[in-house]
PDB file with SEQRES, HELIX, SHEET and CRYST1 records, atoms N, CA, C and O in Angstrom:
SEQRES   1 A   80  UNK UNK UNK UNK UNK UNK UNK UNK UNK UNK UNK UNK UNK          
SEQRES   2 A   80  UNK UNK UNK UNK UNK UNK UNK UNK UNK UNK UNK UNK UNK          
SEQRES   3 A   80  UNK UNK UNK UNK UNK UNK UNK UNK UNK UNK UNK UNK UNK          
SEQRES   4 A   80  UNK UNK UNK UNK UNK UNK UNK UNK UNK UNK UNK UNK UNK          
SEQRES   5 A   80  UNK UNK UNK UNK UNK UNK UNK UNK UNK UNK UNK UNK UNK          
SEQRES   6 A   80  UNK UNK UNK UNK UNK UNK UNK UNK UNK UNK UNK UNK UNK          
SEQRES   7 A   80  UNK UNK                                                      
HELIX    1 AA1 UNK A    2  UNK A   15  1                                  14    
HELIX    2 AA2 UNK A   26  UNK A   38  1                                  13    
HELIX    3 AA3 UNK A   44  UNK A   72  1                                  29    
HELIX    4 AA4 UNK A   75  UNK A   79  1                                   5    
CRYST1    1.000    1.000    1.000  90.00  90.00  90.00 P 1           1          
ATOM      1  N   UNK A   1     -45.982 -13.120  76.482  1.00  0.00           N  
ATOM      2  CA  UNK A   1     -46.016 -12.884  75.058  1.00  0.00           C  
ATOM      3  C   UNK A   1     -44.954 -13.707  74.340  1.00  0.00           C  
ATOM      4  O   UNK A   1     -45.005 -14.335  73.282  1.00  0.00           O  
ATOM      5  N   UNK A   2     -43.718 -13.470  75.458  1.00  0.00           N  
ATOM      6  CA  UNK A   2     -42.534 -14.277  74.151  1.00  0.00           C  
ATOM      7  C   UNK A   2     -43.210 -16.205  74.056  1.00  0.00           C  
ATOM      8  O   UNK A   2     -43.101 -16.967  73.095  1.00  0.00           O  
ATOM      9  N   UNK A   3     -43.767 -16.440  75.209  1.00  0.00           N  
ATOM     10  CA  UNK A   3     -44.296 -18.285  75.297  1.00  0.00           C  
ATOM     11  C   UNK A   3     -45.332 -18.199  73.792  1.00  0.00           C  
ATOM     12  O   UNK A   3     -45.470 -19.123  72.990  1.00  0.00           O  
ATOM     13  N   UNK A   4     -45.867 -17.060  73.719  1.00  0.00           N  
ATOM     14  CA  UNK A   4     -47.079 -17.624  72.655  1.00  0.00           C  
ATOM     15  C   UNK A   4     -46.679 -17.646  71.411  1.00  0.00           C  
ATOM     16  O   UNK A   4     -47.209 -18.331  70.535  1.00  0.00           O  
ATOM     17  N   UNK A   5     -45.279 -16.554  71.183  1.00  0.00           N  
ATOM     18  CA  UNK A   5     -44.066 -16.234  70.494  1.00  0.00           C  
ATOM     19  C   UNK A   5     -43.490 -17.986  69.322  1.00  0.00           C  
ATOM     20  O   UNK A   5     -43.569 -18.438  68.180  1.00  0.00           O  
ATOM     21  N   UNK A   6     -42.892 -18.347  70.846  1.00  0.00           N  
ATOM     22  CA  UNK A   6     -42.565 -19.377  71.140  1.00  0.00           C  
ATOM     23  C   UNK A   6     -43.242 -21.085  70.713  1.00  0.00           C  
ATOM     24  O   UNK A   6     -42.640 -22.141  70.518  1.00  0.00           O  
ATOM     25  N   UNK A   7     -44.805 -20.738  70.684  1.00  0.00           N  
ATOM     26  CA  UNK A   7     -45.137 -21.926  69.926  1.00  0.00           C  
ATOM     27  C   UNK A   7     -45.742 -21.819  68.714  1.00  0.00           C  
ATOM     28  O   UNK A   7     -46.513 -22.667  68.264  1.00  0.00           O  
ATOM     29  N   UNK A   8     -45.341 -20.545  68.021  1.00  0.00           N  
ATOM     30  CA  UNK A   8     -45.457 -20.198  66.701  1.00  0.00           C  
ATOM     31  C   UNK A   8     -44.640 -20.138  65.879  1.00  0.00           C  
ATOM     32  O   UNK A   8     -44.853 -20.675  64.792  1.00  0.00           O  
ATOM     33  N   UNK A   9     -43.241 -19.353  66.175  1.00  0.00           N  
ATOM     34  CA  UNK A   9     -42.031 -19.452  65.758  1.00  0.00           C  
ATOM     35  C   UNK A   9     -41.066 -19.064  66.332  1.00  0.00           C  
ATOM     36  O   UNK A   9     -40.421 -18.047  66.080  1.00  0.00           O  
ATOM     37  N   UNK A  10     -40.762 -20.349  67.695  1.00  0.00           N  
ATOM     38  CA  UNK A  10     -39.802 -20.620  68.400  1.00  0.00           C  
ATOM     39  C   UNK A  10     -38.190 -19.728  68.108  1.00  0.00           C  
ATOM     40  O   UNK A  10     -37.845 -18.735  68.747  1.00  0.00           O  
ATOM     41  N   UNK A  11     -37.313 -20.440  66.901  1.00  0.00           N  
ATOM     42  CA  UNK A  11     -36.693 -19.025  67.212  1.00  0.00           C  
ATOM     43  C   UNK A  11     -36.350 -17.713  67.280  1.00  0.00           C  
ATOM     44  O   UNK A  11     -35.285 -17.205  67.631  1.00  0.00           O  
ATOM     45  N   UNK A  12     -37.634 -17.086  66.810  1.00  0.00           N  
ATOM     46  CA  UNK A  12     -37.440 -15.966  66.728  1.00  0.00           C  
ATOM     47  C   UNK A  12     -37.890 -15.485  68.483  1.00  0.00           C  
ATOM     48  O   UNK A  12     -37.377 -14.659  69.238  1.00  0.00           O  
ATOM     49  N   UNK A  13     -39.030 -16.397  68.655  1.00  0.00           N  
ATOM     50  CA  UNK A  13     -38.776 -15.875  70.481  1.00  0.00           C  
ATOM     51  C   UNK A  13     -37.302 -16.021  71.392  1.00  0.00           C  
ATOM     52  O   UNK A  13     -36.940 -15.304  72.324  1.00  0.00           O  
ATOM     53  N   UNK A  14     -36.742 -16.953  70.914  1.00  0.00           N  
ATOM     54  CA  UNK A  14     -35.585 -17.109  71.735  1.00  0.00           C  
ATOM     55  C   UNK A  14     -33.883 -16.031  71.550  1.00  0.00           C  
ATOM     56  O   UNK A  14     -32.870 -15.765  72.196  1.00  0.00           O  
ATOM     57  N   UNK A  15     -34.775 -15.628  69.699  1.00  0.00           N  
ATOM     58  CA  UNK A  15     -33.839 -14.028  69.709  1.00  0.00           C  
ATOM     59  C   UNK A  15     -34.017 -12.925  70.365  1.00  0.00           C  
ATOM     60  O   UNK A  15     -33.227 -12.013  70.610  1.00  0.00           O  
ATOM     61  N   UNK A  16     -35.355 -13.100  70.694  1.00  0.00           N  
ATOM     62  CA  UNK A  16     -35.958 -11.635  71.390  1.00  0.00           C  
ATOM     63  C   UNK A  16     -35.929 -12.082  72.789  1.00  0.00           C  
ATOM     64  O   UNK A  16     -36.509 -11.285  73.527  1.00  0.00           O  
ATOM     65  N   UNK A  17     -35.489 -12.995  73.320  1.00  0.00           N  
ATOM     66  CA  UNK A  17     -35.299 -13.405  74.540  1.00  0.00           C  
ATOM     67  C   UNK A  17     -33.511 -13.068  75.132  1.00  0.00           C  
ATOM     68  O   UNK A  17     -32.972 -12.920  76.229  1.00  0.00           O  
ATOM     69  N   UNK A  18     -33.092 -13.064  73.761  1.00  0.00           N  
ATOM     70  CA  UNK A  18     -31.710 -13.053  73.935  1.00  0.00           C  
ATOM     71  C   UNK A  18     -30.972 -13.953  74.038  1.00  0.00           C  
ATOM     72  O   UNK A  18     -30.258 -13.827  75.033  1.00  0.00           O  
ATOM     73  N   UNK A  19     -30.817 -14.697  73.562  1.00  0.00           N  
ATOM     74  CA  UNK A  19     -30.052 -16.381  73.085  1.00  0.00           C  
ATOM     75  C   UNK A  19     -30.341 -16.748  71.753  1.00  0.00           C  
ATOM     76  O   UNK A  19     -31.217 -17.450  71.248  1.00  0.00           O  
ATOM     77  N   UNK A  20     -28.993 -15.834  71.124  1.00  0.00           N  
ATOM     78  CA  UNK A  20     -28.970 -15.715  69.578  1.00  0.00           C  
ATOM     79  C   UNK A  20     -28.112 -17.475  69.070  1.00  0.00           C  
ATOM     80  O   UNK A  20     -27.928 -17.740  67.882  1.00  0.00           O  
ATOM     81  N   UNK A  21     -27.757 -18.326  70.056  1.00  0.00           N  
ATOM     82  CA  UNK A  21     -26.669 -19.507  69.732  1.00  0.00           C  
ATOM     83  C   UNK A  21     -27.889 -20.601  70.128  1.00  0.00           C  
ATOM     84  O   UNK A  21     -27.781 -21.733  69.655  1.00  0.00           O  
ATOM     85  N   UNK A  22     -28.778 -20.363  70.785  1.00  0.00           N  
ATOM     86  CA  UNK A  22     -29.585 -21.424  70.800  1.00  0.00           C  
ATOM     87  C   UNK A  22     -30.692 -20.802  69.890  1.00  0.00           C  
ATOM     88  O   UNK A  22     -31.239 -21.575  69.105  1.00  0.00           O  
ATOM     89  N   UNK A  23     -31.049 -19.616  69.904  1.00  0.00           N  
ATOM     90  CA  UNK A  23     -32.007 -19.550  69.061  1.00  0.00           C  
ATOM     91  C   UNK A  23     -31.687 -19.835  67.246  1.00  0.00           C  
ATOM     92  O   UNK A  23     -32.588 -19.784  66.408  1.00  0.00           O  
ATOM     93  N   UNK A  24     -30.019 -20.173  66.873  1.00  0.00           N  
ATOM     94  CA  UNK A  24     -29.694 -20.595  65.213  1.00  0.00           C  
ATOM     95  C   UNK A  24     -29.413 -22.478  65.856  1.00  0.00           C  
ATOM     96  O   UNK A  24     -28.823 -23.220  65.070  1.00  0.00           O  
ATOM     97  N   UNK A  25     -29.819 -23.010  67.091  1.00  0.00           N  
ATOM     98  CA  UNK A  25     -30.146 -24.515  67.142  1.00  0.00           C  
ATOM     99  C   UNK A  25     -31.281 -24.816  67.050  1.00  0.00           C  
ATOM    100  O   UNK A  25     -31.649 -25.913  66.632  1.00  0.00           O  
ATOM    101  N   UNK A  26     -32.251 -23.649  67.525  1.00  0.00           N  
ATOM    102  CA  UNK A  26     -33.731 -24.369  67.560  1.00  0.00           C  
ATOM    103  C   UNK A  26     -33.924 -23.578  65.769  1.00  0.00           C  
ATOM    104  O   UNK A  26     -35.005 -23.964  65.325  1.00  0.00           O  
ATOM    105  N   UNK A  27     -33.228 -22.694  64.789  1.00  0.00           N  
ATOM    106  CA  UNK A  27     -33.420 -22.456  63.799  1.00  0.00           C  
ATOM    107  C   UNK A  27     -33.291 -24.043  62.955  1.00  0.00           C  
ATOM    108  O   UNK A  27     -34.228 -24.378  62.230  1.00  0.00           O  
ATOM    109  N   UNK A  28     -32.512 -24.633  63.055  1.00  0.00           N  
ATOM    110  CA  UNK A  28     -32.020 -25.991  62.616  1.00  0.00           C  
ATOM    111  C   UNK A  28     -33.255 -27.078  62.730  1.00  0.00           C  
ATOM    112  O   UNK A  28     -33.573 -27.883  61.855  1.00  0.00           O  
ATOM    113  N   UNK A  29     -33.844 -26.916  63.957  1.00  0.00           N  
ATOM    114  CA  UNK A  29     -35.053 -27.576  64.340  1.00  0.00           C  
ATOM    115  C   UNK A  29     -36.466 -27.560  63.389  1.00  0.00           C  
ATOM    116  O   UNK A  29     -37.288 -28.391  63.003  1.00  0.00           O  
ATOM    117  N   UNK A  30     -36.247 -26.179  63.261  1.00  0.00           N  
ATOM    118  CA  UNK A  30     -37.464 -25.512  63.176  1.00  0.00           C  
ATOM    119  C   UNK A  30     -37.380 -25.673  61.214  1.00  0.00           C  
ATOM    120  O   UNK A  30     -38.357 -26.129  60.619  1.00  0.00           O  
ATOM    121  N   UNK A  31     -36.616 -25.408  60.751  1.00  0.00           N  
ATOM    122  CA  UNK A  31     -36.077 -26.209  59.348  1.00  0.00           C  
ATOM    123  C   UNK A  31     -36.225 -27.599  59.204  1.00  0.00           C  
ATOM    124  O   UNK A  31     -36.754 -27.916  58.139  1.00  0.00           O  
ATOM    125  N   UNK A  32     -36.018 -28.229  59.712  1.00  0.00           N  
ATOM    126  CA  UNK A  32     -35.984 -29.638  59.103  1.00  0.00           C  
ATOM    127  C   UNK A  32     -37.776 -30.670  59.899  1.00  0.00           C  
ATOM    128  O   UNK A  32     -38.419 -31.695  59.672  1.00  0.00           O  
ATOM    129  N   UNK A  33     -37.792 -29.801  60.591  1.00  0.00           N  
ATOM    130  CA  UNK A  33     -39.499 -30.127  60.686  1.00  0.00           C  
ATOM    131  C   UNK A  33     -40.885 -29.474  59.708  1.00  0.00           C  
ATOM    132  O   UNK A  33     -42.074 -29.784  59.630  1.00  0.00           O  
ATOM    133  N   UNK A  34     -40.049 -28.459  59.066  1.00  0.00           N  
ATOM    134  CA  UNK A  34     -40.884 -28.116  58.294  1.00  0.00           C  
ATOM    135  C   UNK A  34     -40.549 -29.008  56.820  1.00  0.00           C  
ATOM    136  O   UNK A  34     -41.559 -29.353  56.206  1.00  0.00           O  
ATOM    137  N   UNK A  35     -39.460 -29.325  56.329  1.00  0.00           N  
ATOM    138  CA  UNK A  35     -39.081 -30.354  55.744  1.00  0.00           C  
ATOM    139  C   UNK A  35     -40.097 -31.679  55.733  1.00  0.00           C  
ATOM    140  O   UNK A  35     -41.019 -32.042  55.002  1.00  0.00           O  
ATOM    141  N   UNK A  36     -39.538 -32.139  56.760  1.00  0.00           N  
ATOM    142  CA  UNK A  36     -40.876 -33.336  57.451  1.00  0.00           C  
ATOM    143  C   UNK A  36     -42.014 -33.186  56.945  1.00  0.00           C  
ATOM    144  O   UNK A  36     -42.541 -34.060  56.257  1.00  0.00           O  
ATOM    145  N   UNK A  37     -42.525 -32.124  57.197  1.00  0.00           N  
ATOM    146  CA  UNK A  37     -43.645 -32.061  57.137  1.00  0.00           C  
ATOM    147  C   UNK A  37     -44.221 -31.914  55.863  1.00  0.00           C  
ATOM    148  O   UNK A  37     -45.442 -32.032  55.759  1.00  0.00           O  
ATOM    149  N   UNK A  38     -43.400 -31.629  54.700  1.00  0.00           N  
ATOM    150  CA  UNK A  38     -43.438 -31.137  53.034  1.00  0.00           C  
ATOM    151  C   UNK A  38     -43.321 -32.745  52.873  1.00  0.00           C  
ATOM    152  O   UNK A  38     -43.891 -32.837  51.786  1.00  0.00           O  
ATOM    153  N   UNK A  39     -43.028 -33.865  53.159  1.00  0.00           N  
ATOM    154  CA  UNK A  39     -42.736 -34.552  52.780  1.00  0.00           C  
ATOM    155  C   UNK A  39     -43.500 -35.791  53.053  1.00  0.00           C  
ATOM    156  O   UNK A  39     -42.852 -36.529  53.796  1.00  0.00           O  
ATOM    157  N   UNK A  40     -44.908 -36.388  52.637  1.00  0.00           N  
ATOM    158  CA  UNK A  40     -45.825 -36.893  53.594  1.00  0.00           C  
ATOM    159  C   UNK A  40     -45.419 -38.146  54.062  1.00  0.00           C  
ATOM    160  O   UNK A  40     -46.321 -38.935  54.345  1.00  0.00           O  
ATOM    161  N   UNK A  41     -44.198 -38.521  54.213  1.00  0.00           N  
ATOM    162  CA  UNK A  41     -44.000 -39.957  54.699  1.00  0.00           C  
ATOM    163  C   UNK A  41     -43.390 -39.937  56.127  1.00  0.00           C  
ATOM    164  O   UNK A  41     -43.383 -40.738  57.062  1.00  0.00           O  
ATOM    165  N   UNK A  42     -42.806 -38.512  55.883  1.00  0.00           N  
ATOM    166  CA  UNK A  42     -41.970 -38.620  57.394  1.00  0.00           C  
ATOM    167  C   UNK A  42     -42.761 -37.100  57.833  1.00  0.00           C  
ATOM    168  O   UNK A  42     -42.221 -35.995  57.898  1.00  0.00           O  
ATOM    169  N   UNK A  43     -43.970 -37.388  58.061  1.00  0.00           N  
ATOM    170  CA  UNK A  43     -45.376 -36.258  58.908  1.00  0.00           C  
ATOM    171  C   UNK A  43     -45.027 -36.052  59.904  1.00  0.00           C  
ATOM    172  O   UNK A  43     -44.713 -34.966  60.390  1.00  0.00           O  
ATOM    173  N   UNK A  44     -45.028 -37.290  60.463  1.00  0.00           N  
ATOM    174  CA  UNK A  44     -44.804 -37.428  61.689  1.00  0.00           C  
ATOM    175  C   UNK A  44     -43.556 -37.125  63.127  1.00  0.00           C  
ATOM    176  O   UNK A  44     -43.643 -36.776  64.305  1.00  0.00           O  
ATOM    177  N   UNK A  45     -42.380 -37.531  62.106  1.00  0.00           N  
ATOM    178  CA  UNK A  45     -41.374 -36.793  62.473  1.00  0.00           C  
ATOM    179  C   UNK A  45     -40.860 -35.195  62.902  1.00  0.00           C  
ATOM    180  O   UNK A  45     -40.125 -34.668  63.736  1.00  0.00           O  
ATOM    181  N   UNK A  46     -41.880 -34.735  61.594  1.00  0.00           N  
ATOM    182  CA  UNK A  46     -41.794 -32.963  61.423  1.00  0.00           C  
ATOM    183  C   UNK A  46     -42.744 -33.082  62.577  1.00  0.00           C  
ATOM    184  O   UNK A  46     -42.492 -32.057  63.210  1.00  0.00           O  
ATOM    185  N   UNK A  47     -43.391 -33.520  63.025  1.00  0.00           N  
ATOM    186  CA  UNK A  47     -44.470 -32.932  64.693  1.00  0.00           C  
ATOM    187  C   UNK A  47     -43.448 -32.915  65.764  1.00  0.00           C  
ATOM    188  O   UNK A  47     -42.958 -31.898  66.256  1.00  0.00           O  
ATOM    189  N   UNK A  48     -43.155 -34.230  66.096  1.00  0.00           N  
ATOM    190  CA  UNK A  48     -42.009 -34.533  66.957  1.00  0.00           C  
ATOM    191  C   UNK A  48     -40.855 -33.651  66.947  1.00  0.00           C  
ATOM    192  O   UNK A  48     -40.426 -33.201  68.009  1.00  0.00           O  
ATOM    193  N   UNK A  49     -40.297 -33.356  65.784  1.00  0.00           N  
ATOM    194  CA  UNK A  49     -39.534 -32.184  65.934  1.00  0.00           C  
ATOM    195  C   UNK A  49     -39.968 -30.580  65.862  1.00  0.00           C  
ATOM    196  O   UNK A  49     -39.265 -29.658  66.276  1.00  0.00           O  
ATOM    197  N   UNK A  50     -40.697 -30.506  65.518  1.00  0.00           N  
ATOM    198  CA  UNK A  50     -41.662 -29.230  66.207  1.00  0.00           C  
ATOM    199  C   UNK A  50     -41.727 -29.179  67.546  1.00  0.00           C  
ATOM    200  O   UNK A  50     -41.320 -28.176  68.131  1.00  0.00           O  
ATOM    201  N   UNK A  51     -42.274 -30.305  68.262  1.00  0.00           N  
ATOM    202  CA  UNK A  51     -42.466 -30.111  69.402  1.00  0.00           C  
ATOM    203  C   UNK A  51     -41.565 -30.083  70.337  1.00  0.00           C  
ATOM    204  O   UNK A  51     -41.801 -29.684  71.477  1.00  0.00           O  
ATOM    205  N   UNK A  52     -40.221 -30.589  69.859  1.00  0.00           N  
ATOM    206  CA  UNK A  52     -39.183 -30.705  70.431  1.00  0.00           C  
ATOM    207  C   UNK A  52     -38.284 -29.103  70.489  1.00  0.00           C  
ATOM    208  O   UNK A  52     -37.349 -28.731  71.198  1.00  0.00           O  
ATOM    209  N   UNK A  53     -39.025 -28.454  69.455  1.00  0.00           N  
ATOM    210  CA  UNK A  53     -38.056 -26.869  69.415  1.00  0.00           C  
ATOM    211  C   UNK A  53     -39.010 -25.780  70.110  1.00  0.00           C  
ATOM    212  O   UNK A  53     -38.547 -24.718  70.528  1.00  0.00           O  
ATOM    213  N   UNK A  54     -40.658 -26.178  70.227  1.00  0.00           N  
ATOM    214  CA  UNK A  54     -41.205 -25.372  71.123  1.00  0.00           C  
ATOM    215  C   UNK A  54     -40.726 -25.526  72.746  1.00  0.00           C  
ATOM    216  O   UNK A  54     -40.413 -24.592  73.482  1.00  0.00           O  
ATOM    217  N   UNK A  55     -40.754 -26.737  73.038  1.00  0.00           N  
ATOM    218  CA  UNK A  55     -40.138 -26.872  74.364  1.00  0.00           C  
ATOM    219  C   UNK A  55     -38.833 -26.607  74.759  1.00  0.00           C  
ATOM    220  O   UNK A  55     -38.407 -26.296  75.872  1.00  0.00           O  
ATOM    221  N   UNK A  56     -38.151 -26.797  73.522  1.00  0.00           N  
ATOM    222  CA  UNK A  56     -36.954 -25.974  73.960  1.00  0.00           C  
ATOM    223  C   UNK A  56     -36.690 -24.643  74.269  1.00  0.00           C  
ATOM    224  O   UNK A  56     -35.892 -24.110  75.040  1.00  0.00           O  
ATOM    225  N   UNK A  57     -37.807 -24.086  73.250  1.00  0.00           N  
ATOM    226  CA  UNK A  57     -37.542 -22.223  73.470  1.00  0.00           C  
ATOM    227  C   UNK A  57     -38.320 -21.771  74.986  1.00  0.00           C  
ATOM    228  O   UNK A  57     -37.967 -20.862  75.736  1.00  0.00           O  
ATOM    229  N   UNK A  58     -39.333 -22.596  75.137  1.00  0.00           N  
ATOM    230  CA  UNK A  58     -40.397 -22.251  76.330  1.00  0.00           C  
ATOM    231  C   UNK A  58     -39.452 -22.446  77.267  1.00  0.00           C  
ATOM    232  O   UNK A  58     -39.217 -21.488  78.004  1.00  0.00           O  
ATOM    233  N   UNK A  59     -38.408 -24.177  77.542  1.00  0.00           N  
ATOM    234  CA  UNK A  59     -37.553 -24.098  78.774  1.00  0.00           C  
ATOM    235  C   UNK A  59     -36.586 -22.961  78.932  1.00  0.00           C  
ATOM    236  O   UNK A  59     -36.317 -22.598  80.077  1.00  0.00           O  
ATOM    237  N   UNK A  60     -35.936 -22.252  77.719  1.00  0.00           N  
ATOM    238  CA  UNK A  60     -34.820 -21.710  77.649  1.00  0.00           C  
ATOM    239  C   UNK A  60     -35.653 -20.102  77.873  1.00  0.00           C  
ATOM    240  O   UNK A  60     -34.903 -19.308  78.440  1.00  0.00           O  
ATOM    241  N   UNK A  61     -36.526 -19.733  77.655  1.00  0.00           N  
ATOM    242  CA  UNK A  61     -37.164 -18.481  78.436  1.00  0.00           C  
ATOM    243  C   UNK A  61     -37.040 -18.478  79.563  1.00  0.00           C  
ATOM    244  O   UNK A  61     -36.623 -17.530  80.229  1.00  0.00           O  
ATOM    245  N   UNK A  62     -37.376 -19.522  79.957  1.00  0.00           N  
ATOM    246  CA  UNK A  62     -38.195 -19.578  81.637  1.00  0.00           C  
ATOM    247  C   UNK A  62     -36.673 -19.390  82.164  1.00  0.00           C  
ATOM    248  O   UNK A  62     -36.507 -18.594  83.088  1.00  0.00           O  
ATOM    249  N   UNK A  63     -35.525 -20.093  81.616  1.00  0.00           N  
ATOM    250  CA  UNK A  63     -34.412 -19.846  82.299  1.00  0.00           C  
ATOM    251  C   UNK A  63     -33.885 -18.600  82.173  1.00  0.00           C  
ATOM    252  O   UNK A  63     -33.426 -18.080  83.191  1.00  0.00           O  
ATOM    253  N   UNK A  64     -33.842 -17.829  80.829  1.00  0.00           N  
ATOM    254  CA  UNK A  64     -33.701 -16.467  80.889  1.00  0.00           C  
ATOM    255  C   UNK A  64     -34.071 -15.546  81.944  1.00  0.00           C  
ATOM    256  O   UNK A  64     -33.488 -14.560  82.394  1.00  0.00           O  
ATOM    257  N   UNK A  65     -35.556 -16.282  82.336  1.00  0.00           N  
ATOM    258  CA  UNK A  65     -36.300 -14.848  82.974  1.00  0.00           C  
ATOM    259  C   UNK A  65     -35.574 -14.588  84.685  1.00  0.00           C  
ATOM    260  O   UNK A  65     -35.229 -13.582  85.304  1.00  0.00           O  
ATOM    261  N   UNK A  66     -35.585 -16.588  85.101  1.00  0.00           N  
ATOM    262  CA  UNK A  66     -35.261 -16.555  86.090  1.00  0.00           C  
ATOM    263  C   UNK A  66     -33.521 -16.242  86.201  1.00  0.00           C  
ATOM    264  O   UNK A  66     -33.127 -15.985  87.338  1.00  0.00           O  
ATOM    265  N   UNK A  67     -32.693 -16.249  85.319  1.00  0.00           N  
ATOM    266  CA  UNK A  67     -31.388 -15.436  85.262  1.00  0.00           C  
ATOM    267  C   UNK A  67     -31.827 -14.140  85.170  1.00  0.00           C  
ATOM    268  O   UNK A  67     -30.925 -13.478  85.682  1.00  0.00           O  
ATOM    269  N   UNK A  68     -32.724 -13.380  84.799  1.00  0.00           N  
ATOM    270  CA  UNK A  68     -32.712 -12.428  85.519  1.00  0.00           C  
ATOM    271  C   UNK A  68     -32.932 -12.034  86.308  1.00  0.00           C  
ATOM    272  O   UNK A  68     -32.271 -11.020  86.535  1.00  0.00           O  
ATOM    273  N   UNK A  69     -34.082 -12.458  87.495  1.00  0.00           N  
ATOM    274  CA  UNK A  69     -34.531 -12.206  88.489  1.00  0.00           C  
ATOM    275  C   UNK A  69     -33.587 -12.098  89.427  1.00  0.00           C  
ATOM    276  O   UNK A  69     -33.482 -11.178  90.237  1.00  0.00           O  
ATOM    277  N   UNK A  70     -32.846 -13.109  89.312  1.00  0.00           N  
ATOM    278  CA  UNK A  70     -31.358 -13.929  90.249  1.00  0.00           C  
ATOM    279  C   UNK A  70     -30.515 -12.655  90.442  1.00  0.00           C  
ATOM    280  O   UNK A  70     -30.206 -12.116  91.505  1.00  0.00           O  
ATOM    281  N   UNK A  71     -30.074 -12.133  88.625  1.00  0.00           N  
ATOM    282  CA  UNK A  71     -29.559 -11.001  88.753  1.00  0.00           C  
ATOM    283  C   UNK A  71     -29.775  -9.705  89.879  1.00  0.00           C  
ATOM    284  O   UNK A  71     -28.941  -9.172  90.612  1.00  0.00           O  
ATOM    285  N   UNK A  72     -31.213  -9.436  89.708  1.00  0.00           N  
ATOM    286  CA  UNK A  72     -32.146  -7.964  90.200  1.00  0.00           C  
ATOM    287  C   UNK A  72     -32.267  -8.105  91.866  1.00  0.00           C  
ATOM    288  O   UNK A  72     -32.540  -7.238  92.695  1.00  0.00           O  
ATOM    289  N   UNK A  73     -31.963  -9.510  92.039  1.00  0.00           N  
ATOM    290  CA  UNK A  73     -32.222  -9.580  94.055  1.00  0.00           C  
ATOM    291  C   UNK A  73     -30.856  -9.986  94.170  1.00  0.00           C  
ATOM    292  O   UNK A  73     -30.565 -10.303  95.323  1.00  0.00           O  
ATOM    293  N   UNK A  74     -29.717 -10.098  93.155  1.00  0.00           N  
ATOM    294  CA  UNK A  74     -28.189  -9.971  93.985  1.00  0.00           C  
ATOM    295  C   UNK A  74     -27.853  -8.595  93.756  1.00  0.00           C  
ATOM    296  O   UNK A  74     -26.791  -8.194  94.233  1.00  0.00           O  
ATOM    297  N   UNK A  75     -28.436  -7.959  93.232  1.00  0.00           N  
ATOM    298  CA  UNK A  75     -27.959  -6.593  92.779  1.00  0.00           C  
ATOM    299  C   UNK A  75     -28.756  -5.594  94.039  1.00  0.00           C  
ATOM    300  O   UNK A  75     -28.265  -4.555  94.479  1.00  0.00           O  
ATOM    301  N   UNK A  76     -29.462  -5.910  94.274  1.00  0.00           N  
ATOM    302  CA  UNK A  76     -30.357  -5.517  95.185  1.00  0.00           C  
ATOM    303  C   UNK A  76     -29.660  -5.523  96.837  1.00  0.00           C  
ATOM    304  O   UNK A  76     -29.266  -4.569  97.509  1.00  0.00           O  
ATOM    305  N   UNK A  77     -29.688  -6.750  97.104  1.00  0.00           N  
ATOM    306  CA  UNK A  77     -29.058  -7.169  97.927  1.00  0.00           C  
ATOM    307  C   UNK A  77     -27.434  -6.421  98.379  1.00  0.00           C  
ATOM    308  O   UNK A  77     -27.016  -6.211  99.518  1.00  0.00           O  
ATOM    309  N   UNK A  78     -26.817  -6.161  97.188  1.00  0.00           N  
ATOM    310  CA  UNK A  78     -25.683  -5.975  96.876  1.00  0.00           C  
ATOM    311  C   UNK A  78     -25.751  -4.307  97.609  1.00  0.00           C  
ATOM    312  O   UNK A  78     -24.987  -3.799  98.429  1.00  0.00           O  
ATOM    313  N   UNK A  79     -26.766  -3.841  97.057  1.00  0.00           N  
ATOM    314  CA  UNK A  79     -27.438  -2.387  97.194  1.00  0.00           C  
ATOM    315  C   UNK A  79     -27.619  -2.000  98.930  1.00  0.00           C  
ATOM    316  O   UNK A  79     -27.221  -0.880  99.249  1.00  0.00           O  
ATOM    317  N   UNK A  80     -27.998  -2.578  99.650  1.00  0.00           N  
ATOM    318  CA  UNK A  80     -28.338  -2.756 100.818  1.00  0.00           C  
ATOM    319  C   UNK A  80     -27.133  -2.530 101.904  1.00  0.00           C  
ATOM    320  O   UNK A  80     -27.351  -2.680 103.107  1.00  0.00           O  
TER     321      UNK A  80                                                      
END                                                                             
């Protein structure tokens, strides 16, 4: 849910992911591509930087999730 989140309005998935310091960098992103995009000369740019803040939030999940997993089998482990 947060990926589909994520290529709609990137930082708000990456708040609900929990990375409030990258999610006000990909806010920065996500601003000035919409800019771009109000502006029909530089269209193209606002895509490129769109696409550049979806992939950022999608990589920075995937790392969330797997920091947690990491967490739950040393804790586990730990448990044992």
């Amino acid at each position: 849910m947060l990926y589909l989140l994520a290529f709609f309005c990137s930082p708000l998935a990456l708040l609900l992911a929990g990375k409030p310091f990258q999610a006000l960098a990909n806010l920065i992103l996500y601003v000035l591509s919409i800019v771009c995009w109000v502006t029909i000369i530089l269209y193209h740019a606002g895509f490129v930087l769109w696409g550049i803040g979806v992939l950022h939030a999608v990589l920075a999940i995937s790392d969330a999730r797997e920091d947690r997993r990491a967490r739950r089998i040393i804790a586990a482990a730990k448990r044992d």
